[in-house]
C-alpha positions as CSV (number, residue, x, y, z in Angstrom):
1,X,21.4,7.3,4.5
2,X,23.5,10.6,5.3
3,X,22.7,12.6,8.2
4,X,23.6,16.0,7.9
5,X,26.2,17.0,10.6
6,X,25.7,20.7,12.2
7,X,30.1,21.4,11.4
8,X,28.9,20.7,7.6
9,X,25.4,23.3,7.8
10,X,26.3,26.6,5.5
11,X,24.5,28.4,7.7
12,X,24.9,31.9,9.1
13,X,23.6,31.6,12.6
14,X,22.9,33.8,15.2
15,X,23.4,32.2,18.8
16,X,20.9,33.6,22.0
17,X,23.8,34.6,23.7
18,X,24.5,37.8,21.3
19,X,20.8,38.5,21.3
20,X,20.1,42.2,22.7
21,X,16.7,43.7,23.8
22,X,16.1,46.4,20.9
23,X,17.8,44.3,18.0
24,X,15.8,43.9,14.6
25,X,15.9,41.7,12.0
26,X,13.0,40.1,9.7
27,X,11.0,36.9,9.3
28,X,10.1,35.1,6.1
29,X,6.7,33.2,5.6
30,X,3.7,33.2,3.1
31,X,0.9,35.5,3.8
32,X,-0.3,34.4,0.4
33,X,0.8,32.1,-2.7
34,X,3.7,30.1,-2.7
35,X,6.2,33.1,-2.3
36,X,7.5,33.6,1.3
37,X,7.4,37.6,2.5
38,X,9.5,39.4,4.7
39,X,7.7,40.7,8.0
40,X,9.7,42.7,10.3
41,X,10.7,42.3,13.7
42,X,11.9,43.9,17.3
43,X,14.0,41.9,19.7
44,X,12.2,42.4,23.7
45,X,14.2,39.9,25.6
46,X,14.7,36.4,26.0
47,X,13.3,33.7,28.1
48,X,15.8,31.7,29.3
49,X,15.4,27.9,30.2
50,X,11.6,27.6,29.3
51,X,12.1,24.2,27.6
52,X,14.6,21.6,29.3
53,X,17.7,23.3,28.0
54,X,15.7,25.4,25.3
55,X,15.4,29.3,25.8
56,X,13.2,31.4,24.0
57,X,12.9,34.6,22.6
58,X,10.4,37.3,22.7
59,X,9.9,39.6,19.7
60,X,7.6,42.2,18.5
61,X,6.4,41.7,15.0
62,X,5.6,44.4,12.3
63,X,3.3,44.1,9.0
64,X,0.2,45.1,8.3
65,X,-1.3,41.4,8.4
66,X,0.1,40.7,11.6
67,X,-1.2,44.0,13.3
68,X,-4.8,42.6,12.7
69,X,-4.2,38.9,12.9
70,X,-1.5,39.3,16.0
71,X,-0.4,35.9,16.5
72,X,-1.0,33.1,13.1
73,X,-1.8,29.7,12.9
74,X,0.2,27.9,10.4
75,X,3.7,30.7,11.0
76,X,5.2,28.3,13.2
77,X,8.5,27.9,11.7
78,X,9.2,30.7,9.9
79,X,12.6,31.9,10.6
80,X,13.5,34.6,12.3
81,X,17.0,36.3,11.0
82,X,19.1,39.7,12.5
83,X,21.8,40.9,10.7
84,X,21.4,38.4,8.3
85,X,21.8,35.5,10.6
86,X,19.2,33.1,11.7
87,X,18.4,33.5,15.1
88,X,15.2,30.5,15.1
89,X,11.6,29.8,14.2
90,X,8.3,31.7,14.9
91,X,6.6,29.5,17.0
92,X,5.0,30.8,20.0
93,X,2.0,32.7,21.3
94,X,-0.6,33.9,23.7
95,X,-4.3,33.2,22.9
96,X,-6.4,35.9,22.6
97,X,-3.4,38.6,23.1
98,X,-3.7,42.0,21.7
99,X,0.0,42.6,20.6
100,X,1.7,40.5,17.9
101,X,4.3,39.5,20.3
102,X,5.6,36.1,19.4
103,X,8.2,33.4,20.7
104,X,11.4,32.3,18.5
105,X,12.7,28.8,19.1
106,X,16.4,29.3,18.4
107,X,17.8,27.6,16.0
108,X,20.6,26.2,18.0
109,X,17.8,23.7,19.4
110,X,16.2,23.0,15.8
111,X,19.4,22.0,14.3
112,X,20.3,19.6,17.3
113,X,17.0,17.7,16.0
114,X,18.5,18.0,12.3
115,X,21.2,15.7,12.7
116,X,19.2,13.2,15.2
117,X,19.5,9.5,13.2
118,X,16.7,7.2,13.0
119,X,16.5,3.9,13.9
120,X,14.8,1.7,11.2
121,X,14.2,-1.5,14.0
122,X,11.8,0.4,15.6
123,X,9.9,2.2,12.5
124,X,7.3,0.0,11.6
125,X,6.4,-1.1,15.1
126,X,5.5,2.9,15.6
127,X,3.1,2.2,12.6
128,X,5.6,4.2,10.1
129,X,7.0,2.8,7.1
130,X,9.6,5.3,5.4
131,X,10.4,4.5,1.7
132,X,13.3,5.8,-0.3
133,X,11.9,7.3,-3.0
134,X,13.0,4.4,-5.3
135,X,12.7,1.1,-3.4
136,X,11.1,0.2,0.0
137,X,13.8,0.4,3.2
138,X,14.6,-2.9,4.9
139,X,14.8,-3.5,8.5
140,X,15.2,-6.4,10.5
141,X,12.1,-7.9,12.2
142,X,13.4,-8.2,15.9
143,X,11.3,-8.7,19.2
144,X,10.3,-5.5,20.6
145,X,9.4,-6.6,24.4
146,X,8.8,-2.6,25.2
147,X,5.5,-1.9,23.4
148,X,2.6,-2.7,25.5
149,X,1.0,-5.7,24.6
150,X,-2.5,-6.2,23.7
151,X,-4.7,-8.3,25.5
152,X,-7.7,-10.2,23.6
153,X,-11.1,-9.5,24.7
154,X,-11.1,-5.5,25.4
155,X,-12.1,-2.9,23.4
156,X,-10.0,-0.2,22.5
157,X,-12.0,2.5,20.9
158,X,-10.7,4.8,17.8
159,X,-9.2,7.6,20.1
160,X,-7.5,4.7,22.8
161,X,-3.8,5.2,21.6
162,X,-4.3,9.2,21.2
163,X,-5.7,9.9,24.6
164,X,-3.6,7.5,26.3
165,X,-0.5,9.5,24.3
166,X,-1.9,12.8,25.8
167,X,-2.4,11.9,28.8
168,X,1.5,10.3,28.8
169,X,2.4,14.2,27.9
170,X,0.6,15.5,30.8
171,X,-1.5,17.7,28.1
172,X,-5.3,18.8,29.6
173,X,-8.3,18.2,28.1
174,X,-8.6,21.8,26.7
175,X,-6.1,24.6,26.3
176,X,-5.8,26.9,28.8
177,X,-6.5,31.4,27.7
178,X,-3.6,32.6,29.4
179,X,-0.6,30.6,28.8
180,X,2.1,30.8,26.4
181,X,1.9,28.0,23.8
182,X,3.1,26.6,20.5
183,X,1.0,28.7,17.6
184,X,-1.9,26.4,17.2
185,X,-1.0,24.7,14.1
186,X,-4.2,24.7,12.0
187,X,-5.2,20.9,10.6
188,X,-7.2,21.8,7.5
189,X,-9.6,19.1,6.9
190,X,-12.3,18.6,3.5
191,X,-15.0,16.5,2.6
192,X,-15.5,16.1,6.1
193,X,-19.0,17.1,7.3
194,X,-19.5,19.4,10.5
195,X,-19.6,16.9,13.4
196,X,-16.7,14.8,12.2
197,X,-14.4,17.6,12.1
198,X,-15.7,18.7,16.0
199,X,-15.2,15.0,17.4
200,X,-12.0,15.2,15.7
201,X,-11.3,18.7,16.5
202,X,-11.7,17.6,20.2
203,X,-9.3,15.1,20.2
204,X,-6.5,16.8,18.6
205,X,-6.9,20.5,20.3
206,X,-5.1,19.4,23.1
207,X,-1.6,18.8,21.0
208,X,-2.1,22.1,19.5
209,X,-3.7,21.1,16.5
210,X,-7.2,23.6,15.5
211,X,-9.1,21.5,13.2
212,X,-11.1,23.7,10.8
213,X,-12.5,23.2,7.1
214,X,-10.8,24.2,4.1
215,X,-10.3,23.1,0.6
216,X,-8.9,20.2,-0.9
217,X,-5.9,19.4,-2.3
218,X,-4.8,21.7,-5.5
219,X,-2.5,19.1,-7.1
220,X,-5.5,17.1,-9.2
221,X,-5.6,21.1,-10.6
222,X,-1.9,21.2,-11.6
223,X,-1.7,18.0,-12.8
224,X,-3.0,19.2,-16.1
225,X,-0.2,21.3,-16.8
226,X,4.1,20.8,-17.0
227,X,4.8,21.6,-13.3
228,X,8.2,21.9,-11.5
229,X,9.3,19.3,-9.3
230,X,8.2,20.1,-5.6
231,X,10.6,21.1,-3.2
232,X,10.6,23.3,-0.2
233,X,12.5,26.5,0.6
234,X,13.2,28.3,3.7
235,X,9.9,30.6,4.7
236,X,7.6,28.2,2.2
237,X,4.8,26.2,3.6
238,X,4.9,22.5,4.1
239,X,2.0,20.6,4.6
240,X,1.9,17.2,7.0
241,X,-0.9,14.8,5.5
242,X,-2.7,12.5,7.7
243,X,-5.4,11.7,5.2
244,X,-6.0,12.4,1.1
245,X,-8.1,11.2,-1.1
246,X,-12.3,12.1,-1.0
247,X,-11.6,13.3,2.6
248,X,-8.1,15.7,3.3
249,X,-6.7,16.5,6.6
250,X,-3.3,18.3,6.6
251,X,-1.7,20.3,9.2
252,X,-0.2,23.3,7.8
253,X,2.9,25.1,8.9
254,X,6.5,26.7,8.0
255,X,9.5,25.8,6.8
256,X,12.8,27.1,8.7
257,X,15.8,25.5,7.1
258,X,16.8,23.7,4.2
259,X,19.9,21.4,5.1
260,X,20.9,19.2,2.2
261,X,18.1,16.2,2.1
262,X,16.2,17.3,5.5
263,X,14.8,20.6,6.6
264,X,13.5,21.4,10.1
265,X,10.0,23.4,10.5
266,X,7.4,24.5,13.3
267,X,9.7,25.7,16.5
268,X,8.0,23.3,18.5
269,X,6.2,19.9,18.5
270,X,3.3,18.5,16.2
271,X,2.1,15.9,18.5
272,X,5.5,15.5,20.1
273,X,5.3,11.9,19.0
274,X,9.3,11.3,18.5
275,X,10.1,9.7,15.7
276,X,7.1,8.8,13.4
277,X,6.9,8.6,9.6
278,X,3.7,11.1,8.2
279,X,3.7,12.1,4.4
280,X,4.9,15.6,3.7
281,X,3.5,18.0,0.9
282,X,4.4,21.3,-0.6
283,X,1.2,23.8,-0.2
284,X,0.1,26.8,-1.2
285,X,-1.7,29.8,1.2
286,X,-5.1,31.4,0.1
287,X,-5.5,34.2,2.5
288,X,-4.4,34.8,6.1
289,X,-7.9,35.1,8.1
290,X,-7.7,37.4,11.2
291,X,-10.0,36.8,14.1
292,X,-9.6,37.6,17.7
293,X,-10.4,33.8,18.9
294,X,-7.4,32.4,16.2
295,X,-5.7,33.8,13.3
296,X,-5.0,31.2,10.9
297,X,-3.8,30.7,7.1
298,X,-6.3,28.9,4.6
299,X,-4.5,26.8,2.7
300,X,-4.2,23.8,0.3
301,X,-2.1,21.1,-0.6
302,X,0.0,21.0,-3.4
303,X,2.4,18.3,-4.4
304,X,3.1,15.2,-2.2
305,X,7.3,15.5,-1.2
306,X,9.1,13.7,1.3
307,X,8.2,12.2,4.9
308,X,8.1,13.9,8.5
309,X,11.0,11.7,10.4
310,X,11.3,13.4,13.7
311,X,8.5,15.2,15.9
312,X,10.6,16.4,18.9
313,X,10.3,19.4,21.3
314,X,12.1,22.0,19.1
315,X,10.9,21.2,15.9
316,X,9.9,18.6,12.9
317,X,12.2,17.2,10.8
318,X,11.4,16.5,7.5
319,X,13.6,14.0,4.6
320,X,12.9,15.0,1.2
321,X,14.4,11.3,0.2
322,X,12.1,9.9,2.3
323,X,8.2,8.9,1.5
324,X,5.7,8.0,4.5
325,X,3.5,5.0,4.0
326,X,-0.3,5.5,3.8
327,X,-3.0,3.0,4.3
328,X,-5.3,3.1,1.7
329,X,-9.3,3.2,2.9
330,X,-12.6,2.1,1.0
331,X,-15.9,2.7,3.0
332,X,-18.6,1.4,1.2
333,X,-22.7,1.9,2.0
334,X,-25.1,-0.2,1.0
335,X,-29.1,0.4,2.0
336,X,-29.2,3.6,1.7
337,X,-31.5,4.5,-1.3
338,X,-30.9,7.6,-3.0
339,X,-27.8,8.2,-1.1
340,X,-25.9,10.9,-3.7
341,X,-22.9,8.7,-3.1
342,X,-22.1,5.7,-1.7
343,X,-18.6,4.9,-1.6
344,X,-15.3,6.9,-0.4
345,X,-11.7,6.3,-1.1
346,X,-8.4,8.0,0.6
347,X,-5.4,6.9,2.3
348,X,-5.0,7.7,6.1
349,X,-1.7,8.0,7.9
350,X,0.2,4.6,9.4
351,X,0.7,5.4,12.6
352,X,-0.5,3.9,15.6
353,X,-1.9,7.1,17.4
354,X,-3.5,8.3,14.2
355,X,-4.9,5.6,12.0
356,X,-7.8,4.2,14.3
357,X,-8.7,8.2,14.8
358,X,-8.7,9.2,11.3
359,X,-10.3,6.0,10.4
360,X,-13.2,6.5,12.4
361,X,-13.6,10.4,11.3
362,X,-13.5,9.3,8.3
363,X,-16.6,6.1,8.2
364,X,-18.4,8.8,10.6
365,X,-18.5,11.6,7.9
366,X,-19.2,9.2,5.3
367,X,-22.1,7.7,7.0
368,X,-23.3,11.5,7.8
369,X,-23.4,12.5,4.9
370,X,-25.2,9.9,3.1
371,X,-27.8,8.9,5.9
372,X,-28.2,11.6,8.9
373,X,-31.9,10.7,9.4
374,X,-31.7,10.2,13.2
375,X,-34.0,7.4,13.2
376,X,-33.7,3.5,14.4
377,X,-31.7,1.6,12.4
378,X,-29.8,-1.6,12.5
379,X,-26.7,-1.9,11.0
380,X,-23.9,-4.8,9.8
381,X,-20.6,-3.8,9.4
382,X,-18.0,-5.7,7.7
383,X,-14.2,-4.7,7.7
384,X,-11.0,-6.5,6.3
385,X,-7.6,-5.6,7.5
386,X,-4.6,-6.3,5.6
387,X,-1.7,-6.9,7.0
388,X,1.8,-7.8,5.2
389,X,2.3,-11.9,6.2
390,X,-1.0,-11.8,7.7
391,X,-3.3,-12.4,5.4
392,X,-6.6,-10.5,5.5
393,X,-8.5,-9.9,9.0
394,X,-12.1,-9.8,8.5
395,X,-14.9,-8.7,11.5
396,X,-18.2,-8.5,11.3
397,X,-20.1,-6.0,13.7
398,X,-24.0,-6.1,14.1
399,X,-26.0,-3.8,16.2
400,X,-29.0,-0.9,16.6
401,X,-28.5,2.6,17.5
402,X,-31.8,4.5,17.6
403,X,-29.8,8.0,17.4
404,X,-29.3,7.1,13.2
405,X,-26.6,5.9,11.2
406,X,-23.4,8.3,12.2
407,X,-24.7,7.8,16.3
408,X,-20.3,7.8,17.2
409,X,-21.3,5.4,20.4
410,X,-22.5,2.5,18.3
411,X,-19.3,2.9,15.5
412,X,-16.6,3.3,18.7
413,X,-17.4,-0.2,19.7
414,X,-16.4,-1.7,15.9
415,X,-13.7,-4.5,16.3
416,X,-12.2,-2.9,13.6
417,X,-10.2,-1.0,16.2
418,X,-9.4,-3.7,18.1
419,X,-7.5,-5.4,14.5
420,X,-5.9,-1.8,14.4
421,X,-4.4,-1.9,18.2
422,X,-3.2,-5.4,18.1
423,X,-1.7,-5.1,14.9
424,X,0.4,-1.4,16.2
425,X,0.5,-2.6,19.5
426,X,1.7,-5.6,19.5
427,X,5.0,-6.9,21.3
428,X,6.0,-9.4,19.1
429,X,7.0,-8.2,15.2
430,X,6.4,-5.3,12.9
431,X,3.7,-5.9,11.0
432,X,2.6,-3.4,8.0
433,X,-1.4,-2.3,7.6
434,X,-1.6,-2.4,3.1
435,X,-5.4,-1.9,3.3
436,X,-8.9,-0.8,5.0
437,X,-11.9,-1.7,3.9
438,X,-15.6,-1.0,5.3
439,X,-18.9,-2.5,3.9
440,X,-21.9,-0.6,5.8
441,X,-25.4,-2.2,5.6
442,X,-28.6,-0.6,6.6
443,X,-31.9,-1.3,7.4
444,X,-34.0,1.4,9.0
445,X,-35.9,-0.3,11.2
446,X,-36.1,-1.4,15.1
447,X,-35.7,-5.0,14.5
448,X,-34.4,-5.4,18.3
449,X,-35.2,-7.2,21.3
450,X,-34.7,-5.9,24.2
451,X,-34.0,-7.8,27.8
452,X,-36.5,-6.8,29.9
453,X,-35.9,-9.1,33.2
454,X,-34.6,-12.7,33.9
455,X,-36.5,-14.9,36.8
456,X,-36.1,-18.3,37.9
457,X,-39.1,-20.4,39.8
458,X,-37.0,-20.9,43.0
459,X,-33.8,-18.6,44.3
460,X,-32.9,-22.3,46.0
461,X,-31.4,-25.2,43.5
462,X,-29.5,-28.4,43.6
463,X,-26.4,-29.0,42.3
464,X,-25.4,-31.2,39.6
465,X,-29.5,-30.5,37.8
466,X,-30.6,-27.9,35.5
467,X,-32.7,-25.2,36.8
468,X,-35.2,-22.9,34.2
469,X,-33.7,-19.4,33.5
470,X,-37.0,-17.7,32.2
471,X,-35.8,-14.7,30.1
472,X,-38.2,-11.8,29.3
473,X,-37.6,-10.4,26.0
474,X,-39.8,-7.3,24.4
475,X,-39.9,-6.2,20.6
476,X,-40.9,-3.5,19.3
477,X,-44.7,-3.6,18.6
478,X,-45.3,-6.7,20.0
479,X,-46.3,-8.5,23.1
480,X,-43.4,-9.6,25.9
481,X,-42.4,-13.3,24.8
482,X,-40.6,-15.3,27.7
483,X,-37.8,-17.6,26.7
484,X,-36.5,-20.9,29.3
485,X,-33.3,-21.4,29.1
486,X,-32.2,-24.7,30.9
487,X,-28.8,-23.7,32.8
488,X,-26.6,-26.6,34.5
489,X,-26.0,-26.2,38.5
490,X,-22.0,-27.4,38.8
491,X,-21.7,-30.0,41.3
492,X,-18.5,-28.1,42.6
493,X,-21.0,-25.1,43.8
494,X,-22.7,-27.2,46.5
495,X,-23.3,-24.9,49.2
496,X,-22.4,-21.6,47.2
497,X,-24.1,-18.9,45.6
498,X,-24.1,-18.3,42.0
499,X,-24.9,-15.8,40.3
500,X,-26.2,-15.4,36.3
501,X,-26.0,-12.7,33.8
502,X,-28.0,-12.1,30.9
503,X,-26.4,-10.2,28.1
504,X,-26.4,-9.9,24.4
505,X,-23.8,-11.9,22.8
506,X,-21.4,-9.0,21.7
507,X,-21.2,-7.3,25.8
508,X,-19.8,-10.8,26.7
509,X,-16.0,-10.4,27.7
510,X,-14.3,-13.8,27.1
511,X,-11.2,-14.7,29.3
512,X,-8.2,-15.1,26.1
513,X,-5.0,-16.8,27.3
514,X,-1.5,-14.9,26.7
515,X,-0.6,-14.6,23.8
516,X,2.5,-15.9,21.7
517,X,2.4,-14.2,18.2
518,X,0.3,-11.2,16.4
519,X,-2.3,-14.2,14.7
520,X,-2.9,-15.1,18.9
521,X,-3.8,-11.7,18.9
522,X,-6.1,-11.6,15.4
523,X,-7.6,-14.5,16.7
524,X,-8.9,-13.3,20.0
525,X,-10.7,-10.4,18.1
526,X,-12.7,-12.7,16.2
527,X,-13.5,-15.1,19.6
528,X,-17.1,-14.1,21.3
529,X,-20.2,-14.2,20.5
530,X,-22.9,-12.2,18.6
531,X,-24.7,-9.2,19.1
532,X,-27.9,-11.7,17.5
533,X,-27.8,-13.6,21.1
534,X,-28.2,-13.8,24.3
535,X,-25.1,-15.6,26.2
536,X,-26.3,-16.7,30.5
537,X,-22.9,-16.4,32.3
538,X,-22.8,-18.4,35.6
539,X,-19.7,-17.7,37.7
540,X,-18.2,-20.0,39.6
541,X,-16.3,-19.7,42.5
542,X,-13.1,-21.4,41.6
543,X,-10.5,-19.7,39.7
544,X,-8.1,-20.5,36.2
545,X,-4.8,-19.4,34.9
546,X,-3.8,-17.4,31.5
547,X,-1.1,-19.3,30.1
548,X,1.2,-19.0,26.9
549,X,-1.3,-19.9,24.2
550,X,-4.2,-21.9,26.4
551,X,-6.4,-21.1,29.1
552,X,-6.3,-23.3,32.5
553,X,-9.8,-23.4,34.0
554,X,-11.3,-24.0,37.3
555,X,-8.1,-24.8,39.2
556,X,-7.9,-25.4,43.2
557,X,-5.9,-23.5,45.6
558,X,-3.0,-25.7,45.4
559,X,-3.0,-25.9,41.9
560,X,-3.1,-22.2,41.4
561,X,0.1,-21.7,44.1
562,X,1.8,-24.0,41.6
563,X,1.4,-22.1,38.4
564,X,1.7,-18.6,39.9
565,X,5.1,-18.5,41.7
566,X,5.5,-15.4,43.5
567,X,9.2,-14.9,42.2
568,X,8.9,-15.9,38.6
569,X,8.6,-12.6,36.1
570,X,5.8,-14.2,33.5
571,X,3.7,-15.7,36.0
572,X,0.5,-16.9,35.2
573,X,-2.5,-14.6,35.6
574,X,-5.7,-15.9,37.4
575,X,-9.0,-15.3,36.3
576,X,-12.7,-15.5,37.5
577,X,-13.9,-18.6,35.5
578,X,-17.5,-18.7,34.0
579,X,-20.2,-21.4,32.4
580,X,-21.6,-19.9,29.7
581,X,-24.6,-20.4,27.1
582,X,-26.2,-19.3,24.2
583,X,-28.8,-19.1,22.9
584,X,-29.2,-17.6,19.2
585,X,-32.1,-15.2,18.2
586,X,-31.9,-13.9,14.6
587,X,-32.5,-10.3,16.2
588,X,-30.5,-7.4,17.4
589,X,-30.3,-8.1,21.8
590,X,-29.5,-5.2,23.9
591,X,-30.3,-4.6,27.6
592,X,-28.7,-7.1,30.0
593,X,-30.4,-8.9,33.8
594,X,-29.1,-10.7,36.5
595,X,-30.1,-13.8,38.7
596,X,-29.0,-15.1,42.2
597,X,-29.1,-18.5,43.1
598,X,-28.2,-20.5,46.7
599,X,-27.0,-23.9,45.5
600,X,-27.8,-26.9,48.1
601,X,-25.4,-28.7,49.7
602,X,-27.0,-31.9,48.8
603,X,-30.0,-32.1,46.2
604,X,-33.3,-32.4,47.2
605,X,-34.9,-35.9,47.1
């Protein structure tokens, strides 16, 4: 693969250094079409060192859509030239400011990112595949010790990876009024109903990214008819798509430079997610909306065209060679009658921050849309993962929400996102998602029982007998029913307390040793019990040891000294060590109860 060096760019270029207060030039960008405009603008000044070893500067912009609209989502990148020369990219603005002042990234910066390699070891582990456009790229399959493992038995939630990558960033929750920030770049999402687009909205405003509805893509349109082959051009848009299909989400911005195979766009960071692998598209702008909260241009995609390589602080690089892997995703619903549809299909990005996000958006909307009765309802869901040597991994989730179908609590706790984060975050290979698919079953009704309270006859019991854990369970309708559940007293707890919990099946947290490969991992998310019992916990007081591959339980003192050397690097982790049993119901369980018990010394005669 050539990397284009910055001796070999036939490009005029303008460095900050010759930049005067009062210069004037022009910008080029697309205010509407696919034909980039000129805007004019006024050099103020420059401010220097605002990024680690990145100026900035200021200038005044002139044309009648940018007097009303001020500052634009979706003109970051456009570039900026004086005296024929390309100074940098639009990319920079204040919120809710009243002049259509804007900050240039200069080019000097962008085209540092231009010529950055990257390094196919490490692609698929970030959850990127980049394919030449004629045959898939290989790359070795090396241990990558510097990801951060997965460990069985916790649940990660669809925005884990994303908040955790925020907060790694240092970004805040929500963007502040007054500051001076990368124009928002505007992520125009369709066939996404109103909430979906909010919950996603929320996550993603904090990297700069205003989620709003749009169209779809135009290229089904101009498929009918002899079309050119898509390429980009300096001042054109470019489109980055995280999902297509039934459901679209594409970020929308501008393109600087054209360099031989690669272009750089934006000024400034999508997600600042280094180097990643996200299909590109062409696009084409509807209208350029002006509002005083956020100016933004409506757009839609056009042609899919090479693969975002690079999201650094300066700018995105693009490869026009290059195409981004997508993973495609079926969600199927079944039970609900008269539903106008029933089944979605679209691809989402591969990429570890985005796919469990997008994923989720997407089997929210869908649900939304067909079934937003907010009444009781139990649902099953089934999801299969593939992954490249892996075979298929299948879950199976069951559980009530009485908020309806689309309730975001009840579908946050799917396994399915635990498959996703040991498969992208996994420390031992690079393993490729090919598909997602989710079967939805539903049955409105509050087929539940509920744990009301757990009792035993006497707080005082001997060890080494069973003692009768009477459980009191309540269903909708009907009378409390009392369940005894015979739980063994350990002869080891002489003389201790104990304590039981109650829970349904699915809120158990089972101890899962280390583990040795990505199937150790595949495995543990299928280990546990159902969310159609109730599991009685005792803990007891001694304590085991997480090994490679196997689980050491109840260990004494001396024994645990021995397996957990101070000095060694991979020591063994201890662990508090339960009894556990269950007992099946048929029925959806939720609530949970607790029960202390002294254990006897000696037993009673």
């Amino acid at each position: 693969m050539s990397v284009v060096a910055l001796g070999q760019l036939d490009l005029a270029t303008l460095p900050v250094s010759a930049i005067k207060a009062g210069m004037k030039g022009y910008g080029l960008t697309v205010f509407r079409g696919e034909t980039p405009e000129r805007f004019d603008v006024e050099v103020i000044d420059t401010l220097h060192n605002f990024r680690p070893d990145q100026d900035l500067i200021l200038v005044r912009t002139h044309h009648p859509i940018l007097e009303s609209a001020i500052t634009v989502a979706g003109m970051s990148g456009s570039p900026i030239y004086i005296d024929g020369k390309l100074i940098g990219a639009y990319a920079y603005g204040w919120s809710f400011g009243k002049e259509p002042v804007a900050g240039v990234t200069p080019i000097a910066s962008m085209l540092k990112e231009l010529s950055r390699p990257i390094a196919p070891r490490i692609w698929k582990a970030l959850g990127t595949l980049p394919l030449t456009e004629k045959a898939p790229a290989k790359s070795p399959n090396p241990r990558l010790a510097g990801l951060p493992p997965y460990l069985g038995g916790q649940r990660h939630g669809a925005f884990a990876e994303l908040r955790a990558h925020a907060a790694r960033l240092g970004l805040p929750a929500e963007r502040a009024g007054a500051q001076l920030l990368p124009a928002s770049t505007p992520l125009l999402v369709s066939g996404m109903t109103d909430a979906a687009v909010t919950a996603l909205g929320r996550e993603l405003e904090r990297f700069g990214l205003a989620t709003m509805q749009a169209g779809g893509s135009a290229a089904a349109k101009s498929a009918a008819t002899t079309a050119p082959a898509p390429h980009f051009i300096d001042g054109g848009s470019i489109g980055v798509q995280m999902i297509r299909g039934d459901i679209n989400a594409t970020a929308i911005g501008t393109v600087t430079h054209v360099a031989g195979q690669r272009l750089v766009a934006f000024g400034h960071p999508m997600m600042n997610a280094g180097q990643v692998g996200l299909a590109t598209c062409t696009a084409r702008v509807l209208h350029v909306l002006s509002s005083e909260m956020r100016s933004f241009k409506i757009a839609e995609t056009l042609a899919p065209h090479g693969a975002l390589i690079h999201d650094r602080q300066s700018a995105i690089v693009v490869d026009e060679n290059l195409k981004a892997d997508m993973v495609p995703l079926t969600v199927r619903l079944h039970g609900a009658t008269g539903a106008p549809r029933t089944q979605w299909n679209m691809e989402v990005a591969s990429h570890r921050l985005l796919t469990p996000s997008l994923t989720f958006s997407a089997i929210e909307s869908a649900l939304q849309a067909s079934v937003s009765d907010s009444a009781d309802v139990v649902f099953t869901i089934k999801s299969r993962v593939s992954i490249e040597g892996h075979g298929v991994t299948q879950t199976e989730d069951v559980g009530f929400t009485p908020a309806g179908p689309s309730d975001p609590s009840a579908l946050s706790r799917l396994r399915l996102f635990d498959v996703l984060s040991a498969a992208y975050g996994n420390p031992f290979e690079e393993p490729r998602i090919t598909k997602i698919e989710v079967d939805i079953d539903l049955r409105f009704e509050r087929d539940v029982l509920q744990i009301v309270d757990a009792s035993v006859s006497s707080d005082e019991v001997d060890p080494g007998r069973d003692t009768n854990v009477y459980v009191t369970l309540r269903r909708f309708d009907t009378a409390e029913e009392v369940r005894i559940v015979p739980v063994h007293i350990p002869q080891t707890a002489a003389g201790d307390s104990l304590e039981i919990s109650i829970e349904a099946g699915d809120d158990v947290q089972l101890e899962q040793p280390k583990p040795r490969t990505l199937d150790d991992l595949l495995r543990a998310v299928h280990e546990g019990f159902p969310g159609t019992s109730i599991v009685l916990s005792t803990k007891l007081a001694a304590q085991g040891v997480k090994l490679r591959g196997q689980l050491v339980r109840a260990l004494p003192g001396s024994a645990l000294d021995t397996l957990s050397p101070v000095n060694q690097s991979d020591r063994a982790a201890t662990f508090a060590t339960y009894q556990r049993k269950e007992l099946a119901l048929g029925h959806v369980v939720g609530g949970s109860a607790k029960v202390k018990l002294n254990v006897r010394q000696e037993p009673l005669r």
